[in-house]
C-alpha positions as CSV (number, residue, x, y, z in Angstrom):
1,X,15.2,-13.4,-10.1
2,X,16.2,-11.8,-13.6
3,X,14.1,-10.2,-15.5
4,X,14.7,-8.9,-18.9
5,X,14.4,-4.7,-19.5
6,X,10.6,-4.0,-20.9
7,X,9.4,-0.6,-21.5
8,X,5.6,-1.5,-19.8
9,X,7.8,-2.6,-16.6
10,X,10.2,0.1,-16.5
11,X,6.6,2.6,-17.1
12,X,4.9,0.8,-14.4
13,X,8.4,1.4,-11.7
14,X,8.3,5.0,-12.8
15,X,4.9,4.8,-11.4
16,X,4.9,3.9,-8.3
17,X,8.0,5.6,-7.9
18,X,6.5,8.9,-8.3
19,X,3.8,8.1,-5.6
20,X,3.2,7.7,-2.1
21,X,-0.1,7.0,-1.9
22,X,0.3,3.0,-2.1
23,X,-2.1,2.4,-5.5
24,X,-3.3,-0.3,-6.5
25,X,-2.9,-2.4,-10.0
26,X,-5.9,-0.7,-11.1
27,X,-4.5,2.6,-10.8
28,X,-1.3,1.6,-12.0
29,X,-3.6,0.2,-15.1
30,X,-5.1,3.3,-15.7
31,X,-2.0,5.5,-15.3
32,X,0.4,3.2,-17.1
33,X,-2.1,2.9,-20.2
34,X,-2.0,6.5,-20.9
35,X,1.3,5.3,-22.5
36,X,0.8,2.1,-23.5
37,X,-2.7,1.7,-24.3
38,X,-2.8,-1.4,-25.7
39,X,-1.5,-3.1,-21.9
40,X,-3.5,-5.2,-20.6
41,X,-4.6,-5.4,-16.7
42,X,-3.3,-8.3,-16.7
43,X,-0.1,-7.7,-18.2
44,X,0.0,-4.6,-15.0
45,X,-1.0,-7.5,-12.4
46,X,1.6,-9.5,-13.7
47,X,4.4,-7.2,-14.0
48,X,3.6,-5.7,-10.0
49,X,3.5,-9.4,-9.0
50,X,6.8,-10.2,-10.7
51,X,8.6,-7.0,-9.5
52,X,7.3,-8.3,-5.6
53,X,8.1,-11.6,-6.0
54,X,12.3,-9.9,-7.0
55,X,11.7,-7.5,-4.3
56,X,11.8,-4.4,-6.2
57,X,8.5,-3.5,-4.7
58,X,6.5,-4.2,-2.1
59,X,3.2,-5.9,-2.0
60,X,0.7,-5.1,1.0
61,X,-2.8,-6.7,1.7
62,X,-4.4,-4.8,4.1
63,X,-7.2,-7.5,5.4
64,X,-10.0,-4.3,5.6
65,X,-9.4,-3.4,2.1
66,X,-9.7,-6.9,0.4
67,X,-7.5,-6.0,-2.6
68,X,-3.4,-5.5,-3.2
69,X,-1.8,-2.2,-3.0
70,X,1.8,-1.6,-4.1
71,X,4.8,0.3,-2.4
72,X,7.8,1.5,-4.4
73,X,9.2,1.9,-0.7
74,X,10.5,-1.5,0.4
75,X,12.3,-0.5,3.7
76,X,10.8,-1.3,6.6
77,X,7.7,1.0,7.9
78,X,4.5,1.1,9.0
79,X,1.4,2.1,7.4
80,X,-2.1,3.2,8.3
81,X,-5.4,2.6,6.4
82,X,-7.7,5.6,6.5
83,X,-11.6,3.6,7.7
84,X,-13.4,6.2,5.5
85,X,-11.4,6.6,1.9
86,X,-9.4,3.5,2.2
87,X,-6.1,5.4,1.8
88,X,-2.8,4.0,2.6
89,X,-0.4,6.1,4.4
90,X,3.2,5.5,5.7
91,X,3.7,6.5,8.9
92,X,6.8,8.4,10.8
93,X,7.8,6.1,13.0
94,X,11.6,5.7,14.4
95,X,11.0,2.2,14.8
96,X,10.6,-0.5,12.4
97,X,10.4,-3.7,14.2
98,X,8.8,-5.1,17.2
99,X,11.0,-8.5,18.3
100,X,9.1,-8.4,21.5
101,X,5.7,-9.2,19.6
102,X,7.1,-12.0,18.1
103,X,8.6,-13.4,21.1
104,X,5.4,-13.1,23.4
105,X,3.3,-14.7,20.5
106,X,6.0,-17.6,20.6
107,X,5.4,-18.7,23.9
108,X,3.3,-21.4,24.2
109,X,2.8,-21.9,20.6
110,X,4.8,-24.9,18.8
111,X,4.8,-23.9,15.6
112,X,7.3,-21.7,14.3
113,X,7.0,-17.4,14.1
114,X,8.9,-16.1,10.9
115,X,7.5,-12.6,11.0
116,X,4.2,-10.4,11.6
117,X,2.5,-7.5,9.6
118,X,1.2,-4.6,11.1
119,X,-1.0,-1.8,10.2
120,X,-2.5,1.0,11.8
121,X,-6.3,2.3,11.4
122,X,-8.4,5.0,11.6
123,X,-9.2,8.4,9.8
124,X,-6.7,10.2,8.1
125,X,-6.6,14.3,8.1
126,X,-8.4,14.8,5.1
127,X,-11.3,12.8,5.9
128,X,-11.2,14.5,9.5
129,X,-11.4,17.9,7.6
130,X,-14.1,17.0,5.3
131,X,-16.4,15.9,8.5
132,X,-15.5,19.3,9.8
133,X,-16.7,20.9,7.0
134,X,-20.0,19.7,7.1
135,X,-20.1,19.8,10.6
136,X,-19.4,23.8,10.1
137,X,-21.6,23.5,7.4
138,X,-24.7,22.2,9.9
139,X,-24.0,24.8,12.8
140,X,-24.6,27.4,9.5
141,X,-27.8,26.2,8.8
142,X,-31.1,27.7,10.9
């Protein structure tokens, strides 16, 4: 898929490039209108879905969340989705792929497997060191 050069496109790449955090078209709405503040969130969902649909980007739906983030990192890895804040983390992991899953969960099923998605829950640090902040903060009081 082509897509012609636009300066709202190349503003929203530059976005997500610069980030790790996995936003989402709001906050690439709200970023990328500082510059262009005439843009449209619609124009931003647009432009994200386009760039995923080319492969440019990635485009994750993380079934707790409810709502599309966007990955400027379109290798292979796992993430993890923080329970408390909702944040989306990559995680470290040497390895990418699990063929095995996708053999077990062929057996005995006739239709076809083309792939699985993965993510990984919990809470992340700073939401660990928040609760121990106020848990400090309760063994202050008398």
């Amino acid at each position: 898929m082509t897509m012609k050069y636009s300066r709202q496109r190349a503003a929203i790449l530059s976005f997500l490039q610069s980030r790790k955090d996995h936003p989402t078209a709001e906050l690439v709405y709200s970023n990328v209108k500082e510059e262009f503040p005439k843009i449209s969130l619609g124009t931003v969902y647009r432009n994200l879905n386009q760039l995923a649909k080319a492969g440019i980007i990635a485009k994750h739906s993380f079934g707790v969340l409810g709502i599309d983030h966007f990955d400027y990192n379109i290798s292979p890895h796992f993430h993890f989705v923080c329970n408390r804040c909702h944040a989306v983390i990559d995680l470290p992991m040497a390895c990418h792929d699990f063929p095995e899953i996708e053999a077990e969960a062929s057996k005995g099923f006739d239709g076809l497997i083309q792939g699985h998605r993965l993510y990984f829950c919990g809470i992340c640090k700073n939401c660990l060191d928040q609760n121990r902040g106020h848990d400090h903060e309760q063994d202050q009081k008398p």
